[in-house]
C-alpha positions as CSV (number, residue, x, y, z in Angstrom):
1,X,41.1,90.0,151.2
2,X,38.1,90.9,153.5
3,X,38.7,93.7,156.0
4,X,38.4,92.4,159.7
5,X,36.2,93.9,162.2
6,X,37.2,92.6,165.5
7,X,34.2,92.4,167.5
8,X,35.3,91.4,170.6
9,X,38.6,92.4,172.8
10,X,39.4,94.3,175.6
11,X,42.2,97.2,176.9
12,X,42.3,98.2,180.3
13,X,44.9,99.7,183.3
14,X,45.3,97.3,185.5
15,X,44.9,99.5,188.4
16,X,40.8,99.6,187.2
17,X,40.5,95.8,187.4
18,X,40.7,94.2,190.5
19,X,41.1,90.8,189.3
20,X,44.6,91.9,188.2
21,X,45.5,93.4,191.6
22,X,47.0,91.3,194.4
23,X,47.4,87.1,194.5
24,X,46.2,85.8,190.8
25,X,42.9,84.6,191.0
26,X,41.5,81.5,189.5
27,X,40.1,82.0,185.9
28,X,38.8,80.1,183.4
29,X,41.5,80.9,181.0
30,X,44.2,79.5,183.4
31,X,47.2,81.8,184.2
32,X,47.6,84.9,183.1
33,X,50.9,86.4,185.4
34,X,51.7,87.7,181.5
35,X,48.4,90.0,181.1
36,X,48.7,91.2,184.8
37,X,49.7,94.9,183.3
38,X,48.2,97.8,181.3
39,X,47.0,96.8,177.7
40,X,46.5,100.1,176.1
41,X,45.0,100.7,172.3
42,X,48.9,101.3,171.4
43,X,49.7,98.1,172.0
44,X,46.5,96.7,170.7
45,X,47.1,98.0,167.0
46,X,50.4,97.0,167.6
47,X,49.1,93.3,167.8
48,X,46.4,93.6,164.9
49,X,49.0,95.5,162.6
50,X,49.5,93.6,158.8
51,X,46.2,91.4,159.9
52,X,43.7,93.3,158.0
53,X,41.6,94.5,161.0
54,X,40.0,98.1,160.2
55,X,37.4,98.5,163.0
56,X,36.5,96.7,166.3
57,X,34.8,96.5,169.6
58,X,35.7,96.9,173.1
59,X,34.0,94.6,176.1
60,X,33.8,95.6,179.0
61,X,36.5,93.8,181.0
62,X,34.8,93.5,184.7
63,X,36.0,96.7,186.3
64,X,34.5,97.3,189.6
65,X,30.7,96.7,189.2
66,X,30.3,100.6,190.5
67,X,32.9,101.9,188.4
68,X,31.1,100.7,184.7
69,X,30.3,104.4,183.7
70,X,33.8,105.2,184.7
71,X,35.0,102.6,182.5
72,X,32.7,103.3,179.5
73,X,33.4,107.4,179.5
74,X,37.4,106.1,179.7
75,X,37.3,103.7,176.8
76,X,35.2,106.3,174.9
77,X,38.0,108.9,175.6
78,X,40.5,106.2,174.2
79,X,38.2,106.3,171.1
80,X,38.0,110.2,170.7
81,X,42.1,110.3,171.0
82,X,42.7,107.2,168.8
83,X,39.6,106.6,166.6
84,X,39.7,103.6,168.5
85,X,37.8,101.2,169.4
86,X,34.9,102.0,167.1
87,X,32.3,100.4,169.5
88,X,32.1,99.6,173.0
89,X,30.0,97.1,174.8
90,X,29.6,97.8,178.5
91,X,28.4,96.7,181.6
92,X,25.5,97.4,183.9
93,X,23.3,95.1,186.5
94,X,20.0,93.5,185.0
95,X,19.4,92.0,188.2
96,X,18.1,95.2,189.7
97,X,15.0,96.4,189.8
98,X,15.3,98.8,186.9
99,X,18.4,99.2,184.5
100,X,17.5,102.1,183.5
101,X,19.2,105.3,185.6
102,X,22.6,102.5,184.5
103,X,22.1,102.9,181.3
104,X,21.2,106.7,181.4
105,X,24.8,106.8,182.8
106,X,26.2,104.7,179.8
107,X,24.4,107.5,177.4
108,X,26.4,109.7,177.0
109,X,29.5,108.1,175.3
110,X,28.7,108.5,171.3
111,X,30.3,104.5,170.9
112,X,27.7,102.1,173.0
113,X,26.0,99.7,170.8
114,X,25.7,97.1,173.4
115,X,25.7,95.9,177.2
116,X,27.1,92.6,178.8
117,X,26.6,91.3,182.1
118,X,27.9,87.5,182.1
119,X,25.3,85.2,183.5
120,X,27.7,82.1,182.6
121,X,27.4,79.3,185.6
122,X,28.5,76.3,186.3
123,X,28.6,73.2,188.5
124,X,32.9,73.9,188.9
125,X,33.6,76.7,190.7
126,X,36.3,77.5,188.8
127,X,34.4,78.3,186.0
128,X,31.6,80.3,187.9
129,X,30.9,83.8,187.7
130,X,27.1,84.3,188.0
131,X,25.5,84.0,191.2
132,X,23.1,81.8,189.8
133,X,22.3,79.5,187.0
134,X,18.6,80.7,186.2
135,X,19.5,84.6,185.6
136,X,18.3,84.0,182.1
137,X,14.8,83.1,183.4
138,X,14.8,85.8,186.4
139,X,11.7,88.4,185.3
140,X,13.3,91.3,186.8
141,X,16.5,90.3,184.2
142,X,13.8,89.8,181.3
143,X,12.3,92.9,181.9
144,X,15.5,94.9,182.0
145,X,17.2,93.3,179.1
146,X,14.3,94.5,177.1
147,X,14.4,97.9,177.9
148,X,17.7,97.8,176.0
149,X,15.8,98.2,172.6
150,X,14.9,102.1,173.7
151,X,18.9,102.6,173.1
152,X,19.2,100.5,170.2
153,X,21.6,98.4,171.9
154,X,22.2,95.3,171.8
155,X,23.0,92.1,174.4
156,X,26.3,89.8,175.0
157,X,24.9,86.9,176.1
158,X,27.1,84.5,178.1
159,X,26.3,81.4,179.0
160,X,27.4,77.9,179.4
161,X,25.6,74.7,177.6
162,X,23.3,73.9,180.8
163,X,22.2,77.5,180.3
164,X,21.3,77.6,176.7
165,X,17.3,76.4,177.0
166,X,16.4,79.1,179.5
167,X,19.0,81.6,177.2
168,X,16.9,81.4,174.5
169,X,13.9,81.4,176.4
170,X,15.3,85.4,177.4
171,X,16.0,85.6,173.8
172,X,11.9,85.3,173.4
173,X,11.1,87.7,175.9
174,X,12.8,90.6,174.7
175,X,12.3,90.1,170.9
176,X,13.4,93.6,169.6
177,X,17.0,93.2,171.6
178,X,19.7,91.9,169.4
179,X,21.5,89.0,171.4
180,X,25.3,88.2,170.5
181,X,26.3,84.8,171.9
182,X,29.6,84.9,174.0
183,X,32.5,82.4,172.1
184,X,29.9,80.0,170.8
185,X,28.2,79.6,173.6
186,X,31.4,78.7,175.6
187,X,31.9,74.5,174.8
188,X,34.4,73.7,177.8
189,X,33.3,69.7,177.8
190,X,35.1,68.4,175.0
191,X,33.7,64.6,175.0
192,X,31.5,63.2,172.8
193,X,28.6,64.0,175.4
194,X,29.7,66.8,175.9
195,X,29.8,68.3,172.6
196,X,26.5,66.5,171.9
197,X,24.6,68.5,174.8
198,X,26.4,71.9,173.3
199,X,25.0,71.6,170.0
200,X,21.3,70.4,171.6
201,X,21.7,73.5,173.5
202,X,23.3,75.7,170.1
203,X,20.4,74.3,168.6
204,X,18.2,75.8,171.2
205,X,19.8,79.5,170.6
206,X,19.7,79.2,166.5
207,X,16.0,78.8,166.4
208,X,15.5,82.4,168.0
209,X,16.1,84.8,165.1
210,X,17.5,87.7,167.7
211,X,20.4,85.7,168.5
212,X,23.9,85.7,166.8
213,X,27.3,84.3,167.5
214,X,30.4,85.5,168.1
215,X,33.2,83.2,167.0
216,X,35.7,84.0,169.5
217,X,37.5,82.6,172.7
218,X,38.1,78.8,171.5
219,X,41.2,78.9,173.4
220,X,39.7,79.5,176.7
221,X,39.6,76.1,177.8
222,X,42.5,74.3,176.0
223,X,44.8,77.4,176.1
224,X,46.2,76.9,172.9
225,X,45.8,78.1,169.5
226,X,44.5,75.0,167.7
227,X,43.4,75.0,164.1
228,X,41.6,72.0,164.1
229,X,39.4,72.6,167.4
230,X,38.7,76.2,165.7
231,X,38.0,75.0,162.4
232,X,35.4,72.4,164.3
233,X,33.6,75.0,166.7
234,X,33.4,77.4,163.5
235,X,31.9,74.6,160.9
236,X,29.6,73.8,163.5
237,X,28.1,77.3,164.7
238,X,28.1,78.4,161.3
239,X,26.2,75.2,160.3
240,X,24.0,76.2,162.5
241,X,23.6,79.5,162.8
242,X,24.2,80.7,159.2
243,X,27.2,83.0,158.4
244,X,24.9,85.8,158.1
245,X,24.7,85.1,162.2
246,X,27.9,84.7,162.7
247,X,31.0,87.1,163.8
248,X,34.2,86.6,164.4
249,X,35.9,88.1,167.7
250,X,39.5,88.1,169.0
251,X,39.1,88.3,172.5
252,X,42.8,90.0,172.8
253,X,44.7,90.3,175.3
254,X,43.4,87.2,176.6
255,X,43.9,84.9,173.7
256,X,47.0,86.6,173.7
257,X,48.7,84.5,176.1
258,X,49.1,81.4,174.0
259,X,49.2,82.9,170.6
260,X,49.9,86.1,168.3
261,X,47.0,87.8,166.7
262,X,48.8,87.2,163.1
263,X,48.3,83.2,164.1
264,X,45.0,83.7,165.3
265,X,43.8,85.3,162.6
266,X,45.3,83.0,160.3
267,X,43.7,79.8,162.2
268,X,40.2,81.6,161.0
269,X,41.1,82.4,158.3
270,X,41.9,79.5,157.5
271,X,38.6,77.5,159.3
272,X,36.9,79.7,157.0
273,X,38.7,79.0,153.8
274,X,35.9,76.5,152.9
275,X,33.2,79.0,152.7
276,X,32.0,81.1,150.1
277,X,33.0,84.2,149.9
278,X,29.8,86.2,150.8
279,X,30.7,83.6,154.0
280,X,33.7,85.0,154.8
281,X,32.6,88.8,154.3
282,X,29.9,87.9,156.8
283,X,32.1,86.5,159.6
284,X,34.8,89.3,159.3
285,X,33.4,92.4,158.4
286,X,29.2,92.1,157.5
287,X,27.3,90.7,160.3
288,X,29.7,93.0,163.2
289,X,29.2,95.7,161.0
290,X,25.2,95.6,161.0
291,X,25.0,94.6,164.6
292,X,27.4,97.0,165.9
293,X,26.6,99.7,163.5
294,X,29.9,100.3,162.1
């Protein structure tokens, strides 16, 4: 059975993360009163034990925007007592004038292969987080997303569907940065227009040859576990995309609040079951492994 690389979750102290401090604050994954605590690496390869997972790769999980070399240097000390996480993807501002003294900061620890900021907006508030819904198209962000292939690091790209036109038109101007495409490109309208505008908009994203997906996060907006809406959103990225492009994430703890990793992994698994099995190897373990240089 192919060995799992988990490219995408996420440990933290909650006293870092101050949307787990105080009142519970709206989120796009609904309530979360059962993540409101410390998720350490312990319990973390508690969760992927007997699931096949050999490697993964911690994102950053919004710390204080001031605090993301404090949060990089901690997870990399995580990794230097544990072994892991075996990557780390962190955080720093693109909308600044020049990234650059950031990611001089985020240098130092041995495990960055990538950067996030999340530039997903949207017309509901309660799905928001950018500022604005033209970040992608900003030149200051075009120029400072580029400068990410002097590190050999790579971009998580998040955006929602209205987004994905102007996403791939950043994808163009920084040709030498690797993009990895947050949970599919984030489908939250489920309708049949809905779905239709995400897949004009997936279709958008394929066509640049710098951007990948990460298969991750279906539960976000219908805070289940469901086989049949994963084996859907995978059939059609991959159709898309090509497995080769394609990596699968868990997004732990956050998933973790309407499944167990064991039945998440086994809803991709199964998703998955129709592919080939040079398919497979490339959603679970080959694609994560070139991009994140594991």
């Amino acid at each position: 059975m192919t060995a799992i690389i988990d490219a995408h979750h996420h440990i933290w102290r909650q006293a870092d993360l101050p949307w787990l401090q105080g009142p519970m604050q709206p989120r796009i994954f609904g309530p979360y009163d059962a993540i409101k605590r410390d998720y350490p690496i312990e319990e973390y390869l508690a969760d992927v034990a007997d699931t096949g997972v050999a490697q993964s790769v911690y994102v950053q999980a919004n710390w204080a925007p001031d605090q993301y070399a404090e949060e990089a240097a901690w997870v990399q000390s995580v990794a230097d007592r544990t072994g892991w996480p075996q990557a780390i993807v962190g955080y720093a501002d693109f909308t600044v004038d020049d990234v650059r003294p950031q990611l001089e900061r985020l240098k130092p620890c041995q495990a960055m292969r990538g950067v996030r900021q999340q530039f997903h907006w949207h017309e509901n508030p309660l799905y928001r987080f950018a500022q604005r819904a033209d970040l992608p198209l900003d030149p200051a962000v075009q120029r400072n997303v580029a400068r990410l292939a002097d590190y050999d690091w790579s971009f998580d790209l998040q955006v929602f569907t209205s987004q994905m036109a102007d996403a791939a038109e950043l994808a163009r101007a920084c040709p030498d940065v690797t993009f990895i495409l947050q949970h599919s490109g984030m489908l939250e309208d489920l309708s049949e227009g809905g779905r239709a505008a995400w897949l004009e908009g997936m279709r958008h994203l394929a066509g640049e040859p710098n951007i990948v997906s990460k298969l991750s996060g279906f539960g976000t907006f219908i805070h289940s576990n469901d086989a049949t809406h994963i084996a859907g959103m995978l059939d059609d990225t991959v159709n898309l995309f090509g497995s080769q492009r394609c990596l699968f994430g868990s997004n732990f703890p956050i998933e973790k609040l309407w499944t167990s990793y064991a039945d998440l992994v086994g809803a991709f698994r199964s998703a998955a079951a129709s592919l080939p099995d040079a398919g497979q190897q490339d959603i679970f373990h080959n694609t994560a492994a070139r991009i994140y240089r594991l």
